[in-house]
C-alpha positions as CSV (number, residue, x, y, z in Angstrom):
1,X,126.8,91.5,123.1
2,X,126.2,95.3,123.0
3,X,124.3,96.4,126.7
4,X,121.1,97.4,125.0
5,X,120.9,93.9,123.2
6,X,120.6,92.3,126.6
7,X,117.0,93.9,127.2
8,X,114.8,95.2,124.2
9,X,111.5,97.2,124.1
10,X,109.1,96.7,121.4
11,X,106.0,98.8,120.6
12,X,103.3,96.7,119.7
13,X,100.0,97.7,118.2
14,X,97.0,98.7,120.7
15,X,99.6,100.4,123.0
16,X,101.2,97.2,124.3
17,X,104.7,97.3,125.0
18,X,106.8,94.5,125.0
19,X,110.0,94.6,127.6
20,X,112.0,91.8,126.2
21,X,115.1,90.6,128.3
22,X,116.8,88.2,126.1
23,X,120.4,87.5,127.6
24,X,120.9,83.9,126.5
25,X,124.2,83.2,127.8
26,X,123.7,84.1,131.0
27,X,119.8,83.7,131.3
28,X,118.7,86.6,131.9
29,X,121.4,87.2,134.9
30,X,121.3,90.8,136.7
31,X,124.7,92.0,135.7
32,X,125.5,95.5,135.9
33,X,125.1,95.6,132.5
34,X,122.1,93.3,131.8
35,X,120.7,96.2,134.8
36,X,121.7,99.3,133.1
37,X,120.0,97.7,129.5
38,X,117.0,96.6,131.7
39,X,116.4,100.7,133.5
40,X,117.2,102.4,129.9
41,X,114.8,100.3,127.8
42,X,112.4,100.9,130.9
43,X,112.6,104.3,130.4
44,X,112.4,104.0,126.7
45,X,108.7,102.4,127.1
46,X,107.5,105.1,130.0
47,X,108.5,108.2,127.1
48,X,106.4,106.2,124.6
49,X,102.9,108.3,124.3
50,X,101.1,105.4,122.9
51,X,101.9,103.3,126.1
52,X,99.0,101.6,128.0
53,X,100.7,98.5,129.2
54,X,104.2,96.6,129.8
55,X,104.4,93.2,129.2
56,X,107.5,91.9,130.7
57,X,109.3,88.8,129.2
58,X,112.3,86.5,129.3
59,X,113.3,83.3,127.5
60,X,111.0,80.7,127.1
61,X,113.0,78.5,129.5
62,X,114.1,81.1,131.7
63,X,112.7,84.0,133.2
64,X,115.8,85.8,134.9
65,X,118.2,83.6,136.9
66,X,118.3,86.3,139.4
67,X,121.8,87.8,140.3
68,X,125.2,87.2,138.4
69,X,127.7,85.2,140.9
70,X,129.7,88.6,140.0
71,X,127.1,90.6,141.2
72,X,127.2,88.5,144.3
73,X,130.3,88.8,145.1
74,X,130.2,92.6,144.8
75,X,127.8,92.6,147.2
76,X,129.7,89.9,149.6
77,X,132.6,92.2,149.3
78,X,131.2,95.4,150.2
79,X,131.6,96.3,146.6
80,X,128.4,96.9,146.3
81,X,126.0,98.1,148.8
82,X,122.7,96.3,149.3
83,X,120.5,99.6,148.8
84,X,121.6,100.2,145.7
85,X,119.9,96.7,143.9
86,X,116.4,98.4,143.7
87,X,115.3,96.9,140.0
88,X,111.9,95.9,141.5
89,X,111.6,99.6,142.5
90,X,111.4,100.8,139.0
91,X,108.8,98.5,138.2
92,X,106.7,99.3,141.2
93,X,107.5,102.9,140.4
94,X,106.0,102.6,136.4
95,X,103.1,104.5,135.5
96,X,101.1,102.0,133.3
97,X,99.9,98.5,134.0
98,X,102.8,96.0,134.2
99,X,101.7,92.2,133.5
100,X,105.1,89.4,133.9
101,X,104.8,86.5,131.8
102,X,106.9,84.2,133.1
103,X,107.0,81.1,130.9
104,X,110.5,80.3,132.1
105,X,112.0,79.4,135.6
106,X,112.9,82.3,137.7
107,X,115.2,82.3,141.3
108,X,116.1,84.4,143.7
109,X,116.2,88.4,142.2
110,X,114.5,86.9,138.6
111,X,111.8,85.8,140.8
112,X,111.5,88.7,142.9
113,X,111.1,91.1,139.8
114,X,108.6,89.5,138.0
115,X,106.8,89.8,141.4
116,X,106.8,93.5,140.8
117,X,104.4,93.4,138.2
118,X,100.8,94.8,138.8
119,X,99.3,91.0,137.0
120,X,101.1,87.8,137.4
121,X,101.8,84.8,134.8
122,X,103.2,81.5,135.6
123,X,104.3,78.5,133.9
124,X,102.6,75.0,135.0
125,X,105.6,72.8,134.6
126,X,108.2,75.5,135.5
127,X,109.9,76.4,138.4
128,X,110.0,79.4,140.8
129,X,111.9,80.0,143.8
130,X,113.3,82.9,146.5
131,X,116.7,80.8,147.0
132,X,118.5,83.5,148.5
133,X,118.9,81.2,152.2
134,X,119.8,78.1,149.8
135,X,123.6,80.7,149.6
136,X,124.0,81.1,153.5
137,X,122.0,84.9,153.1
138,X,118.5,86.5,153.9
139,X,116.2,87.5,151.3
140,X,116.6,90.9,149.2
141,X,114.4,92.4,146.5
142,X,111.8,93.4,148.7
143,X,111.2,89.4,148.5
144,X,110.0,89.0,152.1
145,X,106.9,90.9,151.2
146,X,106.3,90.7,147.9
147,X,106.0,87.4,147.7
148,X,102.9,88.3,148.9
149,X,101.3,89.5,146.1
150,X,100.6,86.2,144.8
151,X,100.7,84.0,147.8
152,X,99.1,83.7,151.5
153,X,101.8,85.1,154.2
154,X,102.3,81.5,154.9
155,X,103.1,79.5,151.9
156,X,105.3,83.3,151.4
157,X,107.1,82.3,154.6
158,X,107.7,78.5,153.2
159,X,109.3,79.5,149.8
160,X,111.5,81.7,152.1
161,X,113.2,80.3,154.8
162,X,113.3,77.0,153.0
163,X,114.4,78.1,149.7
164,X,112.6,75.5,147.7
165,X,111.9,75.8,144.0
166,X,108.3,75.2,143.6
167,X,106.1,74.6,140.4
168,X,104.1,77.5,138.4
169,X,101.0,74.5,140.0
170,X,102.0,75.8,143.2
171,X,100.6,78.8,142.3
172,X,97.3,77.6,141.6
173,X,94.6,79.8,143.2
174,X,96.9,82.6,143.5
175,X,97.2,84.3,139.7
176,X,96.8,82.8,136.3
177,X,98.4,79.5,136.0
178,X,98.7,78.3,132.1
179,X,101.2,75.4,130.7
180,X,104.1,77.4,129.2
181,X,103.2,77.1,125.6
182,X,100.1,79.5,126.5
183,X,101.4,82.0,129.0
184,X,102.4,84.8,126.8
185,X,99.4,84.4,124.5
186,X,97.2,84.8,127.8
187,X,99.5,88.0,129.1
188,X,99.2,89.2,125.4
189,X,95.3,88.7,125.5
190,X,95.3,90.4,128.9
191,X,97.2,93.3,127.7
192,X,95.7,93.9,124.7
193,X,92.1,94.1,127.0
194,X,93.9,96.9,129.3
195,X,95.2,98.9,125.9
196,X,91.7,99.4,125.3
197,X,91.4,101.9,128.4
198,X,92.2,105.8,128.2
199,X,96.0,106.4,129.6
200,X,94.8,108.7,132.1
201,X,93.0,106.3,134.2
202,X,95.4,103.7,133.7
203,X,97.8,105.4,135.0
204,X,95.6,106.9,137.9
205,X,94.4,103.3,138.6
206,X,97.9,102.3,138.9
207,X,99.6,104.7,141.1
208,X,96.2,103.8,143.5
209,X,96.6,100.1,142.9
210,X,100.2,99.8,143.7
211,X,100.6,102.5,146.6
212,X,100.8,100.1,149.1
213,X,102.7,97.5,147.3
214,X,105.3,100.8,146.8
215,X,105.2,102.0,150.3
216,X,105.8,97.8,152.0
217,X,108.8,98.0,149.3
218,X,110.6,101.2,151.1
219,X,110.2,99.5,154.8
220,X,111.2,96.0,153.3
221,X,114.0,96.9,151.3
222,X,115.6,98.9,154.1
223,X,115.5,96.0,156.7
224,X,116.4,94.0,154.0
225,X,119.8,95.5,153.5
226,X,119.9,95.9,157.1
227,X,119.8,91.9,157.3
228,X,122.2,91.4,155.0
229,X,125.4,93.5,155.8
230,X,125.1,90.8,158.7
231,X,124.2,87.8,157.0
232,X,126.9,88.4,153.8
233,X,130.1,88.4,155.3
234,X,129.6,85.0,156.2
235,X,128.6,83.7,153.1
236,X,131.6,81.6,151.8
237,X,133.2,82.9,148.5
């Protein structure tokens, strides 16, 4: 599969983007090249003037499995330095709204982008989880506070240390909880509410909106890599 077939943007009408990551075979996977689609079809949506908001999509049955085992193993190695896995940051970083509908299961870095975006969609019946101490390593992804957007510091603390996969019901309370069948009709109706709204202040809105969420990011990820040049070389291959 050619790299810009992994991940796809899509204009849609009413300035509503559509950032479609569509890797079937290895659902939705960050490999380098499933990571270099995802930034230059990112890019591709920020230079369209029309933009008001990003909707964010996987599969229907899965989200983004989070990092490829080659991507893991980079990083095990030393192949690849921890710093340098900053996807979430360039969702933080956008200029327009960004809403996730995450009808499918997401683990681990899947789960962690898709908590990047400004509005949150779950699936009822499927599963989410920060698994990254379920492989012998601490969290990454800015995942040990951004988990926070959509859940008290507690139940945050839970889904980390014990690396469970919890259901979109968990979520309940937290952000918009539909069965799967519905969530990208309700992130479409969301969207298509936001397009209404002059670019300007959508984009003024957002920079104000996600300032803090940018500025825990920086702190996090740095202790975050920190954490794991010690917790990696013991990870088994």
């Amino acid at each position: 599969m050619v790299a810009l077939e992994l991940v796809r943007f899509e204009e849609h009408a009413n300035g509503i983007g559509v950032l479609a990551m569509r890797d079937v075979e290895s659902s939705n996977a960050m490999t380098a090249d499933f990571v270099e689609a995802f930034v230059t079809e990112l890019r591709r949506a920020e230079a369209w003037a029309g933009l008001r908001v990003l909707v964010l999509r996987g599969l229907p049955e899965v989200f983004s499995s989070g990092a490829s085992p080659a991507m893991l193993g980079a990083l095990q190695r030393g192949d690849v330095e921890p710093s340098e896995i900053v996807l979430p940051k360039y969702l933080l970083d956008f200029p327009l709204p960004v809403i996730a509908a995450m009808e499918g299961h997401a683990v681990g870095g899947g789960f962690a982008l898709g908590l990047c975006a400004d509005i949150v969609v779950v699936a009822t019946e499927s599963r989410y989880g920060a698994t990254f101490m379920n492989m012998g390593f601490t969290p990454g992804m800015g995942t040990t506070r951004l988990l926070e957007h959509v859940l008290s510091p507690a139940m945050a603390a839970e889904m980390l240390f014990t690396g469970e996969h919890k259901k979109g019901s968990f979520f309940e309370g937290r952000c918009a909880v539909l069965p799967r069948a519905e969530v990208l009709a309700h992130a479409m109706s969301i969207a298509a509410r936001i397009g209404e709204k002059p670019r300007l202040s959508l984009e003024l809105l957002k920079r104000a909106l996600s300032l803090p969420r940018r500025q825990i990011f920086e702190a996090t990820h740095t202790m975050e890599s920190l954490m794991h040049r010690i917790t990696f070389p013991q990870v088994r291959p």
